[in-house]
C-alpha positions, 0 to 999 in steps of 0.5 A, a space after each residue: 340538417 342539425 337541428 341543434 345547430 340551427 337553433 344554435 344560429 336562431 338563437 334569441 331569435 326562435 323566442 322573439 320569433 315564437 318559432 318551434 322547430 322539427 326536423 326530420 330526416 325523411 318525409 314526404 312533404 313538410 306541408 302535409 306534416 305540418 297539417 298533421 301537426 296542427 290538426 294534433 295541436 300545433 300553434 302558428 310557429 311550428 316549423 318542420 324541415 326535412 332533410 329530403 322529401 318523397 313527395 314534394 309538390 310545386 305549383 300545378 300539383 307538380 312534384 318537386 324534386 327535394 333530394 338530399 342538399 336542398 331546403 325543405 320547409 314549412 311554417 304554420 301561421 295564423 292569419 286574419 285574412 278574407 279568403 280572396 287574398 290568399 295569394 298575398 302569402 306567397 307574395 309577401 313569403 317571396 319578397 321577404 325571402 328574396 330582399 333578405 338574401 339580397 342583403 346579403 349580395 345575393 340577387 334573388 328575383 321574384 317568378 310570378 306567382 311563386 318562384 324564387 329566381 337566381 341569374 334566370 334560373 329557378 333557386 327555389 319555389 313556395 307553396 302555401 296552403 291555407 284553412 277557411 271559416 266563414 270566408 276567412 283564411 284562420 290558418 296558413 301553411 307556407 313551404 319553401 323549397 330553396 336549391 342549396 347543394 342538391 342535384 337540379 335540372 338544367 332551368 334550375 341553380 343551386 345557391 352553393 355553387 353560385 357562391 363559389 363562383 361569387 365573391 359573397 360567402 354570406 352562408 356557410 351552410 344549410 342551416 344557415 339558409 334555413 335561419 335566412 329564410 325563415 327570417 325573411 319569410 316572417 319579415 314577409 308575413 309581418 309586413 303585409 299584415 302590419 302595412 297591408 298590400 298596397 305598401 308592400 306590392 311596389 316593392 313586389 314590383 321591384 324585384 318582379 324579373 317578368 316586369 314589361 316582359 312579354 307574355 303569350 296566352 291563347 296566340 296572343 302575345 300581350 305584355 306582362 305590367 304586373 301584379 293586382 293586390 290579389 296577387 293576378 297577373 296584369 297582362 297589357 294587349 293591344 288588340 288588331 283594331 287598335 283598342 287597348 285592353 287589359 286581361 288578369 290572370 288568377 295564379 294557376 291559371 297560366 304558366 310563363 316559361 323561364 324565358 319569359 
């Protein structure tokens, strides 16, 4: 990752955008980096990319691997939002991310709660972390790791190799992924602060790969209809007597298989 290079990219943009960008070679998480930025003064706009990380995390504290070709990154923002609805970060994060690579022919899908999808595999993951006073989120940290060139395991895809074998060749380069994907996630952030969930989320909907999918919890199989402006996943079950009824699962609380 040349950082010289990716502000050549972002250009005016880093201005417009009020971004402030580090690159490291080595880290063990941008997240935890970029906290310690902004416990040490950072602002909302401070971006830290690594070319690899030694610790990364997923969802359920699991490690993520972030070996030598992938995207790392994160981005610290400050937020007004009630503590409940942190889980619209991710999801204006994801949607953004996902409808900007979109516009560029490539058909990224959104995994519930936190999943970027190319041709049922995993492209890429976000974790947001956030900061509360008062029952209100002050800070946010975003990280994104997206597969560009790097090794992955058999449920995963790397963006490189699907554009070889695809006549869109849109991006030319990691840094280039990196200037797309810092675009759509603030695109993302912009949205659900100016418009607000209720606009945003049929959008969500639209690029949501589980839609109508079923879903097994606890022996039951029910199926998925979709997302609560709280970002919990709404689960249809008809129950044996016949009744109808509707369950909601918080992030975290329930894993969907790439089958799913």
């Amino acid at each position: 990752m040349d950082r010289q290079y990716l502000e050549t990219i972002l250009g005016d943009r880093l201005s417009t955008l009020l971004l402030s960008v580090q690159v490291f070679e080595t880290l063990p998480s941008t997240n935890q980096t970029l906290w310690q930025l902004i416990d040490q003064g950072a602002s909302g706009g401070t971006v830290v990319v690594a070319r690899q990380q030694t610790a990364g995390r997923g969802q359920w504290g699991r490690e993520w691997q972030s070996s030598l070709g992938g995207l790392y990154l994160s981005i610290a923002l400050n937020v007004n939002l009630a503590a409940e609805d942190a889980a619209q970060l991710t999801m204006g994060s994801a949607w953004g991310i996902a409808t900007a690579l979109r516009g560029l022919g490539i058909p990224v899908e959104i995994k519930w709660p936190n999943d970027l999808i190319l041709m049922g595999k995993k492209l890429g993951g976000i974790l947001t972390e956030t900061r509360v006073q008062q029952g209100k989120i002050v800070k946010a940290v975003v990280g994104v790791g997206i597969n560009w060139d790097n090794l992955v395991p058999e449920t995963g895809i790397n963006l490189r190799s699907f554009l070889a074998t695809s006549d869109e060749k849109a991006i030319a380069s990691l840094e280039m992924l990196a200037a797309i994907t810092l675009e759509g996630l603030i695109s993302g952030y912009q949205f659900v602060a100016a418009e607000g969930i209720e606009d945003l989320l049929p959008l969500y909907l639209e690029l949501l790969c589980i839609q109508n999918r079923p879903a097994m919890v606890n022996g039951k199989t029910g199926t998925i209809v979709g997302v609560t402006p709280t970002g919990e996943l709404r689960v249809h079950w008809q129950n044996l007597d016949g009744i109808e009824a509707e369950t909601c699962f918080p992030p975290g609380t329930i894993r969907l298989g790439y089958d799913s």
